[in-house]
Each structure stands twice: as C-alpha cells, then as structure tokens.
C-alpha positions in Angstrom: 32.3 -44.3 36.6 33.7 -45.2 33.2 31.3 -41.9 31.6 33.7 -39.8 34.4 36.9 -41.3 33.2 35.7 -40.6 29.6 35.3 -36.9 30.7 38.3 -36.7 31.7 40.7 -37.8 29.1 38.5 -35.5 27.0 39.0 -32.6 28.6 43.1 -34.0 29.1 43.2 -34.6 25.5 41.7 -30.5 24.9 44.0 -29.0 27.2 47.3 -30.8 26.0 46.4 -29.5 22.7 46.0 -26.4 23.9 49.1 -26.3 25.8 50.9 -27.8 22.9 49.3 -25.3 20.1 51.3 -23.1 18.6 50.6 -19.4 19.7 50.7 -16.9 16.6 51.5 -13.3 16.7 51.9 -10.8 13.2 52.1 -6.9 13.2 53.2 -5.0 10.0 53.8 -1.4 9.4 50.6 0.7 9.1 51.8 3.1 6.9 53.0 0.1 4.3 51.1 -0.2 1.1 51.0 -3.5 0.4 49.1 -3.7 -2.6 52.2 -2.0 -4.3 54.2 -5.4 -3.4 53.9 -8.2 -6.0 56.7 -9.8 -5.8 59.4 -11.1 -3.1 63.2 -12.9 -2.5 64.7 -14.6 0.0 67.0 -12.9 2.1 68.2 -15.7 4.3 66.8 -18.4 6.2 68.3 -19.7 9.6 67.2 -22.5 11.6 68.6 -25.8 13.3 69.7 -27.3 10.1 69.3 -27.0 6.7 66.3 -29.4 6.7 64.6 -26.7 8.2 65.6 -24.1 6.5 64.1 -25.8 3.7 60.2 -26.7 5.4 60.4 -23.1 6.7 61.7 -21.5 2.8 58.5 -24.4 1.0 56.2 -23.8 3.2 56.3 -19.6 3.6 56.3 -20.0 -0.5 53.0 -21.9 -0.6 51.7 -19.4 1.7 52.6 -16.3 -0.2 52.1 -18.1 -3.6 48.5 -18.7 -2.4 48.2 -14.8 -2.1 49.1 -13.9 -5.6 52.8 -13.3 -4.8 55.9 -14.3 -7.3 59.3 -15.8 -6.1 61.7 -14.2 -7.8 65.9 -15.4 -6.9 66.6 -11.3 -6.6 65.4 -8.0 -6.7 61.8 -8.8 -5.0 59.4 -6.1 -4.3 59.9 -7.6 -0.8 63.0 -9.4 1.0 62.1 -11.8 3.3 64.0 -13.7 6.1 63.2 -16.4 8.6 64.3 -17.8 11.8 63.5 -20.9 13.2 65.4 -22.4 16.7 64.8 -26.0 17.3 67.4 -25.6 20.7 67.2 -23.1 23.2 70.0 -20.4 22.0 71.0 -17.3 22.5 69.7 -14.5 19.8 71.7 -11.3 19.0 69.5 -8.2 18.4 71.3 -5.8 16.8 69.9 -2.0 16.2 71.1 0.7 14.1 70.4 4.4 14.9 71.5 6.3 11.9 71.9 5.3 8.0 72.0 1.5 7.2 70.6 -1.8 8.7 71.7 -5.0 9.7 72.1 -6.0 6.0 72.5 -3.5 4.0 75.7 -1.9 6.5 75.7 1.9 7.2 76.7 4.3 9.5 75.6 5.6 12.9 75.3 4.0 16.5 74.7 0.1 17.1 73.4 -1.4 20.1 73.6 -5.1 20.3 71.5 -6.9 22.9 71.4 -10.9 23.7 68.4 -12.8 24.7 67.3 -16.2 24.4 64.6 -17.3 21.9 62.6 -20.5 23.0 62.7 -23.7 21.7 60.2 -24.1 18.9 60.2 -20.3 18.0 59.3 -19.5 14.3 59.8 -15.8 13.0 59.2 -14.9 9.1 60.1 -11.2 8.5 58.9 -9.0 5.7 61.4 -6.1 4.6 60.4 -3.5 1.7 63.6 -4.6 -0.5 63.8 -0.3 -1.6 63.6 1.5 1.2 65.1 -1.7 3.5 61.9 -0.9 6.7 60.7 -3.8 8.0 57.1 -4.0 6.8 56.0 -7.5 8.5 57.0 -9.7 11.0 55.3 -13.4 12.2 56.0 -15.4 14.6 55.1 -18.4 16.4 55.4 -20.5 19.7 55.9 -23.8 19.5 56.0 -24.0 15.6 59.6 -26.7 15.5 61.0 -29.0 17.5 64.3 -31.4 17.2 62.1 -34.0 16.2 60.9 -33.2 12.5 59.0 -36.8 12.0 56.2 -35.7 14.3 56.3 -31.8 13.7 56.5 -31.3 9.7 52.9 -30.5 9.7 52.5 -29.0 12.7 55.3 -26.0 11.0 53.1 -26.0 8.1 50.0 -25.5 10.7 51.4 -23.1 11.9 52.9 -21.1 9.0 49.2 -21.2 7.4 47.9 -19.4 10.7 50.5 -16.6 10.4 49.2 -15.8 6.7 46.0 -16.4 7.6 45.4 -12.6 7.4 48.0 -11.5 5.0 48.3 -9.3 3.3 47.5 -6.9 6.1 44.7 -4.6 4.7 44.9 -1.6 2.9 45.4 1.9 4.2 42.9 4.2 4.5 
C-alpha cells in the first residue's frame, strides 16, 4: 500500500512539473545572416513592472553575452525588445503594409488588431537595427508570474531554453 501511494505522488509530482514548465517556442528569418551580427541594443523592454523589466533586460544579456555578443547603449548590429505580462492583458498588434514599422514610423496602411497574451507570457524579439526586419523572435509560456520570490529562476530557466539554440545556424 505505502509503495502505491509512493507511485503516485511521483508520478503527481512529474506531471505538475510538466503542467507547470514553461513551453518554449523561437523562429528567425531564414534568409538572415547571423554571423554578420556582433553586436546588439536595447530597444525597449515592457513587462509588469520595472522589476521585471530588469530580470528580463539581465538575464537576455547573460544569454547573448554567453554567445560572443556585445551590449552596446546604441547603434547595435541588432535591436532587441521584450515583453513580459505578469496579468492577463490585452496586446495591440499593429502591422504596417508599406514603408516604415512600428518604430521607426513610415507610411502606408496599418492594421491594428487586439488580443490577449496569457499570464506568464515572455517574448524577446530580435530586429536587424539597418534594415529594421525582424530577424528573431522567443517566446515562452509560463516564464513570469506576479509572484517574483518563487519565479526569478524559473524566468532565467526559461530565457536559457530560448537561447539554447541561438544563434540560429548559418545559411546555406
């Protein structure tokens, strides 16, 4: 009786970690040449607080730092911007067709779209700083939480997985 009991808070303890992981996801542009890219500056970072902000900015510059990239305060070889939601909220997803981009302005059509982006949701893009194209993009599931005390490491967990594999290899 007690060896059943013992199997099962095992196999409880596996599948609430599994529930709980965080679920990573990256794509990048094929046609992007990374090994051109040496260097990168922060965009902007947004995210519950400013707390956060700060974990998500440290930790995505360990991670890159690890890969033989420089920080630089401007002018990067790369531009990079994250997003972090520790509340359910609503996300506006802004397109441009024509010249421009959602920093840079231009001209052309928009079309602006809402939709909500989870609670925990983590997403570190990658934008070639010259020609502006979004050359990268991670994101996780289940990477923050209102609660940093218990979930500093599991952000860092998780922004380790989405570099796992970076820089995306090169083309062929």
């Amino acid at each position: 009786m007690r060896k059943r009991i013992l199997r099962y808070a095992a196999l409880g303890a596996v599948t609430t970690c599994i529930l709980f992981a965080a679920k990573i996801t990256t794509d990048y542009d094929h046609n992007a040449d990374f090994g051109q890219y040496h260097t990168y500056s922060w965009e902007r970072v947004k995210a519950g607080d400013q707390l956060w902000a700060d974990r998500i900015t440290q930790d995505v510059d360990r991670q890159l730092s690890a890969k033989g990239w420089q920080k630089v305060e401007s002018g990067g070889d790369v531009a990079v911007t994250g997003f972090g939601s520790t509340k359910e909220q609503p996300t506006l997803n802004t397109f441009y067709d024509g010249l421009g981009g959602w920093r840079w302005g231009g001209f052309g059509e928009t079309t602006t779209t809402v939709s909500n982006t989870p609670v925990g949701t983590l997403v570190v893009d990658m934008f070639d700083a010259r020609t502006k194209h979004l050359i990268w993009r991670g994101m996780s599931t289940e990477a923050l939480s209102g609660k940093p005390e218990k979930n500093e490491n599991k952000l860092e967990d998780a922004v380790k997985d989405m570099f796992k594999k970076f820089p995306p290899p090169a083309k062929s």
